[in-house]
VOTI-178718 format. One record per residue (C-alpha): x, y, z; residue number from 1; residue in one letter. Coordinates in steps of 0.25 Angstrom, whole numbers, plus 5000, padded with zeros to 4 digits. Layout:
N
   px   py   pz   n res
    X    Y    Z NUM   A
...
This chain:
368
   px   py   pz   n res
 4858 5215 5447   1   X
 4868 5225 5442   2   X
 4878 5219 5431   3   X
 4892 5224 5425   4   X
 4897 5221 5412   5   X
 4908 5210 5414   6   X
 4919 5205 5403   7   X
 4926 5192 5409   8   X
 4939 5187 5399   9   X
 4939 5172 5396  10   X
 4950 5164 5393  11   X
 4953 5148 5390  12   X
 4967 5141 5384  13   X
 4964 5127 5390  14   X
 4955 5117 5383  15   X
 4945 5121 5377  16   X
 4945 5136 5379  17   X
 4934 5138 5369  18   X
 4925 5130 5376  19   X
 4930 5135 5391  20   X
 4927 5149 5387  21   X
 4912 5146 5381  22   X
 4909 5139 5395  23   X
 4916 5149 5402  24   X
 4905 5160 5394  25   X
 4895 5150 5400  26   X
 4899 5151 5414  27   X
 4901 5167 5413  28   X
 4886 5167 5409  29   X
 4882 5159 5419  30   X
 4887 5167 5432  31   X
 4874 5172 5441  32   X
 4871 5186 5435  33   X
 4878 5186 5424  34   X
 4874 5191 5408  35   X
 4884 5187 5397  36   X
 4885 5198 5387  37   X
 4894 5195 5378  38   X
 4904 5183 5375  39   X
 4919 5188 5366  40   X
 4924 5180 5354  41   X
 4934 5171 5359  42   X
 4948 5174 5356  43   X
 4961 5165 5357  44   X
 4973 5173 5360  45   X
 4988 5169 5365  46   X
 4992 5168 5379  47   X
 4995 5179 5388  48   X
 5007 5177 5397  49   X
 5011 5161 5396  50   X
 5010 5159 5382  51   X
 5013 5144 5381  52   X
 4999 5139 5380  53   X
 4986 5140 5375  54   X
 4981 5152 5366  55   X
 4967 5158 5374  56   X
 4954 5160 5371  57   X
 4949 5172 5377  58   X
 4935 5178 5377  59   X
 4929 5189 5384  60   X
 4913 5188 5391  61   X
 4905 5199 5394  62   X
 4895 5198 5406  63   X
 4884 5207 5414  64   X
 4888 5202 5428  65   X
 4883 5206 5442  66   X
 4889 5219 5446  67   X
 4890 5214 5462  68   X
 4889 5224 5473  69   X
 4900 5232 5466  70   X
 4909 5231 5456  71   X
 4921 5224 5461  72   X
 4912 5213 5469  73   X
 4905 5211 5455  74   X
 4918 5209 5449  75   X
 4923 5199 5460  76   X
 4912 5190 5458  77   X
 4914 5190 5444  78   X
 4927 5187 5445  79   X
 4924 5175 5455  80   X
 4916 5170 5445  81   X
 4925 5172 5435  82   X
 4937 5162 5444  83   X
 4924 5153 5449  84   X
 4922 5149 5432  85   X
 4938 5148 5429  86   X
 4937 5137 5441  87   X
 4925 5131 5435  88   X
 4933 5131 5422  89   X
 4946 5124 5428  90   X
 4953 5135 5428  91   X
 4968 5131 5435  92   X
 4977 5137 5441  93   X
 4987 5141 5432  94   X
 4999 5153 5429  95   X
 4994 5166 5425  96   X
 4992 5168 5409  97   X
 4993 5152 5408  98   X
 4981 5144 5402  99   X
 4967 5144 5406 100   X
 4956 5137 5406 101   X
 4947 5148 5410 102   X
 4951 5162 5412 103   X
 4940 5173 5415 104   X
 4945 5187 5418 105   X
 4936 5199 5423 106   X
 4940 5209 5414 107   X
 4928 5220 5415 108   X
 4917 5222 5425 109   X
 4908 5232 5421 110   X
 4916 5246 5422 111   X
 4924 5242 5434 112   X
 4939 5244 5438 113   X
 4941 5235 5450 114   X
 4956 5230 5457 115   X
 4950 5222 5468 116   X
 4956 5210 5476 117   X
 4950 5193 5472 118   X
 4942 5188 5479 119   X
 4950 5173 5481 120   X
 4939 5166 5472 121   X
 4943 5177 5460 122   X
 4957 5174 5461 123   X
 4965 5169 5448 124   X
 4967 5154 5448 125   X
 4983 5158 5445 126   X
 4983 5163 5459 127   X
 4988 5149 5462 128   X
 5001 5149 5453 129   X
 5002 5165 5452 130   X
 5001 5171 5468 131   X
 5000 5186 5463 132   X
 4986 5181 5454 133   X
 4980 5180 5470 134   X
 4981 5195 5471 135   X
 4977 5198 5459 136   X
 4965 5209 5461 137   X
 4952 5208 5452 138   X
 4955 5221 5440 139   X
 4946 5224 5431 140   X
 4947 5228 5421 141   X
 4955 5216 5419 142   X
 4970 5222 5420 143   X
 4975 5214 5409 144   X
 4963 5216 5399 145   X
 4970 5230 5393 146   X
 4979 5222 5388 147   X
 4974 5207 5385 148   X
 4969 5207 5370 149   X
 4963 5193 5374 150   X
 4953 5199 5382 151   X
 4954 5213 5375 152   X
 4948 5206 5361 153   X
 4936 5198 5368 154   X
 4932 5210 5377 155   X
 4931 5218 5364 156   X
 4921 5209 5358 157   X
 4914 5213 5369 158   X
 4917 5227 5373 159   X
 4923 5234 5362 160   X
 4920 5247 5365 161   X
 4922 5246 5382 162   X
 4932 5254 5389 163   X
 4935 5247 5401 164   X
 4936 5253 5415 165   X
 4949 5260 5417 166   X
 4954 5259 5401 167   X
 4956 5269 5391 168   X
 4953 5261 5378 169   X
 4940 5251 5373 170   X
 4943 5236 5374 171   X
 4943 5237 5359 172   X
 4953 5247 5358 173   X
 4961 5239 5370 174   X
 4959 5227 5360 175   X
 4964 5234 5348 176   X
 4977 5239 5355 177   X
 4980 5225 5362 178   X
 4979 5217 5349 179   X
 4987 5227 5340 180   X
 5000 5225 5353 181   X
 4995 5208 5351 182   X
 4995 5209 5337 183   X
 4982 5203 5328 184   X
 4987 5186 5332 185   X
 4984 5189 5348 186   X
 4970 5184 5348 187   X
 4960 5180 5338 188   X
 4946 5176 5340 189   X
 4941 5163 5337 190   X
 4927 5164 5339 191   X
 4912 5173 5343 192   X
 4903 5169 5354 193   X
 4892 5163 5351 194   X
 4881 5160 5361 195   X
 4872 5148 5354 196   X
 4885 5141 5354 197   X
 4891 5147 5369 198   X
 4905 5146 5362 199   X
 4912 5154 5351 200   X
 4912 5151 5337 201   X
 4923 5153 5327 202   X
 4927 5149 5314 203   X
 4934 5135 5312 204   X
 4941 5139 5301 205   X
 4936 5127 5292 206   X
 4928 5131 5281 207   X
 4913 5133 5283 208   X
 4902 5125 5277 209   X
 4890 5130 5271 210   X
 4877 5118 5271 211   X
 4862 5118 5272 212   X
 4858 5117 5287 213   X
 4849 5105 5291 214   X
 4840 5103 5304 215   X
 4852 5098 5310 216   X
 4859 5111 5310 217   X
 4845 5118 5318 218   X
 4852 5120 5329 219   X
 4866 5124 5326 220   X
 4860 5134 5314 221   X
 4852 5139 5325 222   X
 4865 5143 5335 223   X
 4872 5148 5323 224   X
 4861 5157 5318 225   X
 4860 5163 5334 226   X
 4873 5166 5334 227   X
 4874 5173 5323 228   X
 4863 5180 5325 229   X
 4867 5185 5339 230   X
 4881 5188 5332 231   X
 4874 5198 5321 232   X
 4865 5204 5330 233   X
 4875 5206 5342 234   X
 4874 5221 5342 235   X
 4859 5223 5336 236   X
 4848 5215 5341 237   X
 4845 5210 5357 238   X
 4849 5196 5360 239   X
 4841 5185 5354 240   X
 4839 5177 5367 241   X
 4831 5166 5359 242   X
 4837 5167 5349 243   X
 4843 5152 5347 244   X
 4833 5145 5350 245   X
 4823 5151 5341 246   X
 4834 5149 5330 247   X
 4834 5134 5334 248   X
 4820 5133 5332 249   X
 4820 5140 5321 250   X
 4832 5132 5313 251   X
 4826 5120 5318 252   X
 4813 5123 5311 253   X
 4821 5129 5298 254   X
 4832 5117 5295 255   X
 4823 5105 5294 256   X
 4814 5111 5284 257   X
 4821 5108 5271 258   X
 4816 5119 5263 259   X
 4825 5128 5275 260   X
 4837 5134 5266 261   X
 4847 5136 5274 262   X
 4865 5134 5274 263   X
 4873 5134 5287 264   X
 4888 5138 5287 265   X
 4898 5127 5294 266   X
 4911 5128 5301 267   X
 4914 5117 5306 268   X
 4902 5111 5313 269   X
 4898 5126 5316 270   X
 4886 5132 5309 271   X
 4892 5146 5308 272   X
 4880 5153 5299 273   X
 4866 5149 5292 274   X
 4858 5155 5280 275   X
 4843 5153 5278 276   X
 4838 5158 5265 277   X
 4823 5157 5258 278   X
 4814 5165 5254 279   X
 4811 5181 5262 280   X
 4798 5178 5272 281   X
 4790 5190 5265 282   X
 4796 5190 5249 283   X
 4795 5174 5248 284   X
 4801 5178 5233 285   X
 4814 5183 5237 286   X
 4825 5174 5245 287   X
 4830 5177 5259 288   X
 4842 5174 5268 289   X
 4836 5172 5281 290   X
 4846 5169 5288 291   X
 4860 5172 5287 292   X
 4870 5171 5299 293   X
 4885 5167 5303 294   X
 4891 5166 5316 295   X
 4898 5180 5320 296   X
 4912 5170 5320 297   X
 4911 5167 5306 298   X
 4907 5180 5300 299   X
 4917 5185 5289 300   X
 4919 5168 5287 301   X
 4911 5169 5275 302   X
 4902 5160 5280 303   X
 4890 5170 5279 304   X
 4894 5174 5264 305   X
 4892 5159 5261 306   X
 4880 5158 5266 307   X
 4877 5173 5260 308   X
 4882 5166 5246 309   X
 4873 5154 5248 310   X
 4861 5161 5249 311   X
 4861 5169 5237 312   X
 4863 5158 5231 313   X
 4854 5150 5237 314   X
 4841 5160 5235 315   X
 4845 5163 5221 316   X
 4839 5150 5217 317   X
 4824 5155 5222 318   X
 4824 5168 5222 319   X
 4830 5182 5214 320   X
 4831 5189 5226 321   X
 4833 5188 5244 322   X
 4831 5196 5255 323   X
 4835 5197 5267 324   X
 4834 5204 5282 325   X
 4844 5210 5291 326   X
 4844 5218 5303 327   X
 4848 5233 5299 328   X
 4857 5233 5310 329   X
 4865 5222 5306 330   X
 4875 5227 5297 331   X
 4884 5217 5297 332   X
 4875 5209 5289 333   X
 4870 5219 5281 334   X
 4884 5221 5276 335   X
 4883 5207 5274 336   X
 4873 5206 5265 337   X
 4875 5220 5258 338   X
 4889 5212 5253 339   X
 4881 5200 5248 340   X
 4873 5208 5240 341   X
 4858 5210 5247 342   X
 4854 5226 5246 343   X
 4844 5233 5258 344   X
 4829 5232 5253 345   X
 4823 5239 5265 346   X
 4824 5240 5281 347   X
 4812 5235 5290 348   X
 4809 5232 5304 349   X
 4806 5219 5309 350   X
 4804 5213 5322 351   X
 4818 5204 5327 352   X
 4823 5200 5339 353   X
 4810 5196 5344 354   X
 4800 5205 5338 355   X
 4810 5218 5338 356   X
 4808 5227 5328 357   X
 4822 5229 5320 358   X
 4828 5235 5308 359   X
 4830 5224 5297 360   X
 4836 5227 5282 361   X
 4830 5219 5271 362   X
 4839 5216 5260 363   X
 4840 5209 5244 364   X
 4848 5202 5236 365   X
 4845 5198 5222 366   X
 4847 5183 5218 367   X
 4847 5183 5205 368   X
């Protein structure tokens, strides 16, 4: 089956427009011959048009979806799709730029530049208080998107670096231009994607709890520990298909053994990052961080600095010096642990991601 590259807008400013945009993901995914490719951060940004009511929340989905015979009969399925899930969702008919409890907007398919007439199931549910919405032909690009930093800033997390059909300009550099008119208030982003959760995840802006984990927390240390792991890894490693419930087993077999060490970090009820020390499997003499992650929301939080801190502590008791591995590539956390102190002992090749041979820096710290 031949596919294109699809990015559909989602917006939600009744109820629980968090939620209503996870479920509409969900029920993206779930049309026959798609592939979800990537999910946005989720962004709440002022209304457009009638500004007496809700802010929005907005995200941007990225899907391979069947190409059809050609392009614009592709596009046209889509889009029927698209108004058969608004239905679904209790989408009413309502004035244009009024409140939504679903809206989903066919902003790129692949590299085509279509104007074509709706077919009567693709028509816009205003249609009923607005009669020029019925005539409305299917445009994409979207004809509004140049200009709408609230799907402008989701596409970018995407896409950065794509021209559209027909511009002049990347969607980053669209973005950049759009929020400098806006000014920096327009939008903010209040959470990442994370897919052992199906929802996004941001901080509470309560203060965040450091404890030792218990069997209890198995499960939720396992999601945590996959999401930030899919996060760190985005751009360097193949997707870890498995990858949660190996982690589940593995936290459920960890926790309950009470000589496990290892802290959690809390917001709120969330586990938002996890540290696992002890001793390095080859150099039982020196200490070892094992595990270390934070969700990609809580980066820069301080969350991982805590748990950084508590380890050093913590291994100083038993032993004068840790070490530690991290993928070469990533040098995010290499930076990371640079700062804290650890200096590069030697690079190797060890087999990750099941059984693939990758670059890994080993790193020290004294203790004492």
């Amino acid at each position: 089956m031949s596919r294109v590259r699809a990015y559909i807008g989602l917006g939600a400013n009744v109820g629980d427009a968090r939620r209503t945009l996870a479920d509409a993901v969900a029920a993206l995914s779930a049309l026959p011959g798609v592939r979800r490719r990537g999910v946005s951060r989720l962004y709440v940004t002022r209304p457009v048009g009638v500004e007496d009511q809700p802010d929005f929340h907005n995200a941007v989905v990225a899907l391979d979806v069947p190409a059809g015979p050609d392009l614009a009969t592709g596009a046209i399925e889509l889009l029927v799709a698209l108004k058969a899930i608004e239905r679904d969702f209790g989408r009413r008919r309502r004035e244009r730029w009024g409140p939504r409890e679903l809206d989903l907007d066919l902003l790129l398919f692949g590299r085509a530049r279509l104007a074509v007439e709706r077919p009567p199931a693709a028509i816009p549910a205003s249609a009923a208080l607005d009669p020029g919405a019925a005539a409305r032909l299917l445009e994409v690009p979207h004809p509004q998107l140049h200009d709408r930093l609230f799907v402008l800033a989701p596409l970018a997390d995407l896409a950065p670096r794509l021209v559209p059909p027909g511009w002049h300009e990347t969607v980053e550099s669209a973005r950049r231009r759009r929020e400098l008119k806006e000014g920096p208030g327009a939008i903010r982003a209040v959470g990442f994607w994370e897919e052992p959760y199906a929802t996004w995840l941001g901080p509470s802006g309560g203060p965040i709890e450091i404890r030792r984990a218990g069997p209890d927390d198995a499960d939720d240390v396992a999601r945590t520990h996959t999401g930030a792991a899919q996060a760190a890894y985005a751009r360097i490693a193949p997707p870890d298909r498995g990858g949660l419930d190996r982690r589940t087993k593995l936290w459920r077999e960890i926790l309950p053994d009470p000589s496990n060490r290892t802290w959690i970090a809390v917001d709120g009820d969330l586990i938002v990052g996890l540290l696992n020390i002890g001793s390095f499997r080859d150099h039982p003499e020196a200490g070892a961080v094992r595990t270390l992650y934070v969700l990609q929301g809580w980066w820069g939080s301080g969350a991982g600095q805590r748990l950084m801190d508590l380890a050093h502590a913590e291994l100083a008791r038993d032993f004068d010096h840790a070490l530690l591995t991290v993928l070469a590539a990533n040098a995010r956390a290499r930076r990371f642990y640079e700062r804290n102190g650890w200096e590069l002992v030697e690079t190797l090749v060890e087999p990750h991601f099941g059984g693939a041979l990758t670059e890994v820096c080993r790193y020290s710290r004294r203790l004492r």
